[in-house]
C-alpha positions as a Markdown table, in Angstrom:
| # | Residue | x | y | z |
|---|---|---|---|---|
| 1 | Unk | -3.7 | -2.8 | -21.1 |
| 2 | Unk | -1.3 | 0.0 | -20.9 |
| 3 | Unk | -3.8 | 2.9 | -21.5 |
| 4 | Unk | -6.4 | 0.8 | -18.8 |
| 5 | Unk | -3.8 | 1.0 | -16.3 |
| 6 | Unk | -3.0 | 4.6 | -16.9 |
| 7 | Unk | -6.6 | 5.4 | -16.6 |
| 8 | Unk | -6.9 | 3.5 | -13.9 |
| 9 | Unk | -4.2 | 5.4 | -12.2 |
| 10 | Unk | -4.8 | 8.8 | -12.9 |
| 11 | Unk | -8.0 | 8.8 | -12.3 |
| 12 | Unk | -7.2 | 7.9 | -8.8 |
| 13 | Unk | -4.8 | 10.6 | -8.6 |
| 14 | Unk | -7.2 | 13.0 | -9.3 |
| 15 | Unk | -9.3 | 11.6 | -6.8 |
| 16 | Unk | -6.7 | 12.2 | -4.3 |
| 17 | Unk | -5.8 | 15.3 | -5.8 |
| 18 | Unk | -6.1 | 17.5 | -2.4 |
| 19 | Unk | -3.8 | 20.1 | -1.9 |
| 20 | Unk | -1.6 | 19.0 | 1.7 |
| 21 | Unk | -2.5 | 15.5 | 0.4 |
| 22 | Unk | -1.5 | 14.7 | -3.0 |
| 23 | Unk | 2.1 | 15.8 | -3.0 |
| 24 | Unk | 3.0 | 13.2 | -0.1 |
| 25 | Unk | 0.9 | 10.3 | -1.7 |
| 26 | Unk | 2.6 | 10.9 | -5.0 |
| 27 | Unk | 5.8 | 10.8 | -3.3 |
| 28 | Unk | 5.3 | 8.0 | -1.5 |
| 29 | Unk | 4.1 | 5.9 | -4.6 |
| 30 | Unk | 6.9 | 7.0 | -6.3 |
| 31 | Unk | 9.4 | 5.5 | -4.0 |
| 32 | Unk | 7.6 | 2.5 | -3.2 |
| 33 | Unk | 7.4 | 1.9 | -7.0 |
| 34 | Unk | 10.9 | 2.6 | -7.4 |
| 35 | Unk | 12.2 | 0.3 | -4.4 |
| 36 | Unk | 9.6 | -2.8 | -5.6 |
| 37 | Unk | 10.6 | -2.1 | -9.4 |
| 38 | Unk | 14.4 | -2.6 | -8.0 |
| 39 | Unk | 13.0 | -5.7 | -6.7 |
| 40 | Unk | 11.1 | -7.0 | -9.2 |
| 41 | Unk | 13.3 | -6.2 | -11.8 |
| 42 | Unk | 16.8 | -7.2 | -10.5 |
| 43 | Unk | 16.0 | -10.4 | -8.4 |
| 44 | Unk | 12.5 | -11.8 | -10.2 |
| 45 | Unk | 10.6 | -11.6 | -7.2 |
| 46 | Unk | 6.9 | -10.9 | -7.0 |
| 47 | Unk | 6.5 | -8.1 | -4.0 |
| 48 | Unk | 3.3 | -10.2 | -2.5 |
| 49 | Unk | 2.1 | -10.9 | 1.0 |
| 50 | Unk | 4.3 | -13.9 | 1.5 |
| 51 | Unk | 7.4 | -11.3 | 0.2 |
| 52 | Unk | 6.3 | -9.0 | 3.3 |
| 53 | Unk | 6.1 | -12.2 | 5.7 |
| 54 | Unk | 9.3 | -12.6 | 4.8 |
| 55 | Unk | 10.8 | -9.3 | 5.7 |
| 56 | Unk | 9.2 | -8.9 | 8.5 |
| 57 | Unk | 10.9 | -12.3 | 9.9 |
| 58 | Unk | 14.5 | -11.6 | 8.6 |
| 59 | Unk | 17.3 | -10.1 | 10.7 |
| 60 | Unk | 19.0 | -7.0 | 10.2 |
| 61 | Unk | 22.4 | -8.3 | 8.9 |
| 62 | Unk | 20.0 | -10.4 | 6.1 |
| 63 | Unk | 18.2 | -7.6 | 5.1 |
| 64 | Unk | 21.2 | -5.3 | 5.4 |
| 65 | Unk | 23.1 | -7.5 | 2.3 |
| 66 | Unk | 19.9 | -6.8 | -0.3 |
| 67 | Unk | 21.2 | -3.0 | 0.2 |
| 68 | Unk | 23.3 | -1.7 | -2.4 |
| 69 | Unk | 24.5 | 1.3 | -4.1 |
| 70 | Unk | 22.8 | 0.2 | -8.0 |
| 71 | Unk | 19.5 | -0.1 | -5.3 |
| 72 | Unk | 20.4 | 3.6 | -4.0 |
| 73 | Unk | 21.0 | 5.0 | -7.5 |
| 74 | Unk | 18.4 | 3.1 | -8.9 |
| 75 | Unk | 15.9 | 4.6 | -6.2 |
| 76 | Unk | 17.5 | 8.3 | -6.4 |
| 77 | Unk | 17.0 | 8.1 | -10.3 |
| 78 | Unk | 13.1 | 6.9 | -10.3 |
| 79 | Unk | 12.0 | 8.3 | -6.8 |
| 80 | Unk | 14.0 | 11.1 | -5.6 |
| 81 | Unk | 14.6 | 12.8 | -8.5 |
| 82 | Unk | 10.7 | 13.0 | -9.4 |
| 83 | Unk | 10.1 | 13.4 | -5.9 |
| 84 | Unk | 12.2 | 16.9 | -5.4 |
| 85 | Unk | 10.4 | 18.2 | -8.6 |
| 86 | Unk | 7.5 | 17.3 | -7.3 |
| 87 | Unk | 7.6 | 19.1 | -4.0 |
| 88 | Unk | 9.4 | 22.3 | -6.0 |
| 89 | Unk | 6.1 | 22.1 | -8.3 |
| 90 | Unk | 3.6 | 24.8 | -7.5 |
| 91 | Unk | 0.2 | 23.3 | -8.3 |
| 92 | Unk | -2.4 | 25.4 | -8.9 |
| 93 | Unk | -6.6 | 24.4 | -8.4 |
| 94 | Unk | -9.4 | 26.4 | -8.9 |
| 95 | Unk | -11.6 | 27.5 | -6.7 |
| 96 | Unk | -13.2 | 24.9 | -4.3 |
| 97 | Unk | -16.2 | 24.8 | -5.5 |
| 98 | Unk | -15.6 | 24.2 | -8.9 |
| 99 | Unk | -13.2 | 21.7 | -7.8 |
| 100 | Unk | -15.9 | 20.0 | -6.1 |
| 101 | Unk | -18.1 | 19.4 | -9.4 |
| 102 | Unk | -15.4 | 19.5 | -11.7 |
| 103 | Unk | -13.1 | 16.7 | -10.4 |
| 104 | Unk | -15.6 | 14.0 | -10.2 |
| 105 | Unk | -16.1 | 14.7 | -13.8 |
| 106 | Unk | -12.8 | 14.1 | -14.9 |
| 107 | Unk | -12.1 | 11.0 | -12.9 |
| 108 | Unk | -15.3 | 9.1 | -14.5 |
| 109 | Unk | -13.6 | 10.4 | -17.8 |
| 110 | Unk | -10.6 | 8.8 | -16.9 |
| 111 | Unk | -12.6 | 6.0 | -15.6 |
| 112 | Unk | -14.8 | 5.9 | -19.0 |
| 113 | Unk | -11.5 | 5.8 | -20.9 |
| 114 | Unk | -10.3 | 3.1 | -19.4 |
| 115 | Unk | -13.7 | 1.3 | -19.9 |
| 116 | Unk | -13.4 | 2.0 | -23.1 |
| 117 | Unk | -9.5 | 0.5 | -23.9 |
| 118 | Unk | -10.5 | -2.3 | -22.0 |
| 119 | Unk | -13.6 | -3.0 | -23.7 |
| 120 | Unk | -11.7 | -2.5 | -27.1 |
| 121 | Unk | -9.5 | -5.1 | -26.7 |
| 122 | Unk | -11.5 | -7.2 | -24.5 |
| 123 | Unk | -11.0 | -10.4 | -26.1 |
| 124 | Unk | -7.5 | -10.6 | -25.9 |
| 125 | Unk | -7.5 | -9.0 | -22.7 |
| 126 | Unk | -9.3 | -11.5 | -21.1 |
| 127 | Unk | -7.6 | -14.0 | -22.3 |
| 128 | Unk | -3.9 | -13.3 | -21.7 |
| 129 | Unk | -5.2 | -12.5 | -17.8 |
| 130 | Unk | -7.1 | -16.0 | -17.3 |
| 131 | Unk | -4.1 | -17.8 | -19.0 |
| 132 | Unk | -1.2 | -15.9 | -17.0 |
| 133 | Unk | -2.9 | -14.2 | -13.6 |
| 134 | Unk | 1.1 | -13.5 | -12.4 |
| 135 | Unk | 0.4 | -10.5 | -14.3 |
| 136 | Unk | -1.8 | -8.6 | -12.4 |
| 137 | Unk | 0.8 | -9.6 | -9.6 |
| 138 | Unk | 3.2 | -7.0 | -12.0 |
| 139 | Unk | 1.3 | -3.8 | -11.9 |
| 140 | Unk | 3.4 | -1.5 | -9.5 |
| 141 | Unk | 2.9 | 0.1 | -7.1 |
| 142 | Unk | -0.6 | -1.3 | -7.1 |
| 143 | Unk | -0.7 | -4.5 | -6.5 |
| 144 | Unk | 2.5 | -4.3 | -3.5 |
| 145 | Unk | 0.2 | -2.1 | -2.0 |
| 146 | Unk | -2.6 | -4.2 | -1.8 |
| 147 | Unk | 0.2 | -7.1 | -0.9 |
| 148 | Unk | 1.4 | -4.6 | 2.3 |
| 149 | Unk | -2.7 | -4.4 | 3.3 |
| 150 | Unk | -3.4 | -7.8 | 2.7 |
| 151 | Unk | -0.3 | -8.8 | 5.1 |
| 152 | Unk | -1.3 | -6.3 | 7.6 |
| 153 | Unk | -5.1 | -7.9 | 7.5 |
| 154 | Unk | -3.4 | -11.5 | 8.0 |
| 155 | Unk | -1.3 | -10.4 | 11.2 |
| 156 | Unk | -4.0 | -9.0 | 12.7 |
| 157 | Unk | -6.3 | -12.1 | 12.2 |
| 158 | Unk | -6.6 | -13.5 | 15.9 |
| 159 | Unk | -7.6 | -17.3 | 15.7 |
| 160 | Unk | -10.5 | -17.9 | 17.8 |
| 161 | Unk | -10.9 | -20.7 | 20.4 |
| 162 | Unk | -7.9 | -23.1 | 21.4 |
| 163 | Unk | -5.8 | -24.5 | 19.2 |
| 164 | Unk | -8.2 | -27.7 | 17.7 |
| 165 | Unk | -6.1 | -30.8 | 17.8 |
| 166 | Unk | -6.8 | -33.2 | 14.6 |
| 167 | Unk | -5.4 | -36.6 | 13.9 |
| 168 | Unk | -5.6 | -37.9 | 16.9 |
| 169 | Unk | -5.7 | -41.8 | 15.7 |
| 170 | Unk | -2.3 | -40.8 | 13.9 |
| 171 | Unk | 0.5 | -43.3 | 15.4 |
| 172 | Unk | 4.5 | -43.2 | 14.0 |
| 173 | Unk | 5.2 | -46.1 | 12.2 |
| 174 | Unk | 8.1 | -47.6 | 13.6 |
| 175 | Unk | 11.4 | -48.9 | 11.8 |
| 176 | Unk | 11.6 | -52.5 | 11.3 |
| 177 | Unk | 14.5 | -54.7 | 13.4 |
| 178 | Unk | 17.7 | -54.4 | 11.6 |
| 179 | Unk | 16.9 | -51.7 | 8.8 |
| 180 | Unk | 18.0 | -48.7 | 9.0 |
| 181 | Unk | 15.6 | -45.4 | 9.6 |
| 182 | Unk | 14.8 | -43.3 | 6.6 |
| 183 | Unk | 16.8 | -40.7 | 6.1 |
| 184 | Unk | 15.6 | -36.8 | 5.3 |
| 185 | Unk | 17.9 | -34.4 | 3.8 |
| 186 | Unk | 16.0 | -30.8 | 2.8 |
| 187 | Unk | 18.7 | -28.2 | 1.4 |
| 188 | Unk | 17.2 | -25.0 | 1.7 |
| 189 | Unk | 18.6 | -22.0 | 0.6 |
């Protein structure tokens, strides 16, 4: 699983791999990593779409208590860090044109490769991800990404047409002389 993710990965890094465009990708996947890992790792939380419903509807003084100085360090440590390296890098390509036949080449490697972990250890691979599909939910930055887009899709889902109204034979029942109406208590928190 770990060398099929890593594939998987770098093979769309090199797919991105543009200079202008790769640097500020790869720096922006390594701080959303780093912030969801904080996440993930200190409160158990799955970053998914209902995670981003949720931030979107809190308040600032709410959100302003999750920050912290271990989520600072921890985000300095695993994004910033890489990050100036990164930009200080000097990354060299080749000439365009060789770039142009050369990197589809090595991403179907890297694709290939993946294939081929994957297929290695299909059985068990198959097997722990029908019997526990929270994992996939696990693989960051990948899957809070697709968690942010699949958000974003919802929110822009207009419903069409009026609001239908169903259950219109529904009647409240009403409390019985001399008893007492049921009481509700929800805690939430």
């Amino acid at each position: 699983a770990f060398v099929l993710v890593t594939a998987l990965f770098t093979a769309v890094l090199h797919a991105v791999n543009f200079p202008w465009i790769f640097k500020p990708i790869a720096v922006t996947l390594l701080v959303l990593a780093a912030v969801a890992g904080y996440f993930m790792g200190n409160y158990g939380v799955i970053i998914d779409d209902a995670m981003f419903r949720n931030v979107a509807q809190t308040d600032p003084r709410e959100a302003g208590e999750l920050l912290s100085w271990r989520l600072f360090a921890h985000v300095g440590l695993l994004a910033v860090a890489p990050s100036v390296v990164l930009v200080l890098l000097r990354l060299q390509y080749r000439p365009w044109l060789t770039e142009m036949w050369q990197r589809p080449l090595i991403v179907i490697a890297w694709i290939i490769l993946g294939l081929l972990a994957a297929g290695s250890a299909y059985k068990e691979l198959s097997l722990t991800m029908r019997q526990h599909r929270e994992l996939r939910m696990l693989i960051n930055p990948s899957y809070p990404l697709y968690a942010f887009f699949d958000y974003r899709r919802q929110q822009r889902r207009v419903p069409s047409g009026p609001p239908q109204v169903i259950a219109t034979d529904a009647t409240r029942a009403g409390t019985p002389a001399g008893e007492r109406p049921l009481l509700l208590m929800l805690v939430l928190g």
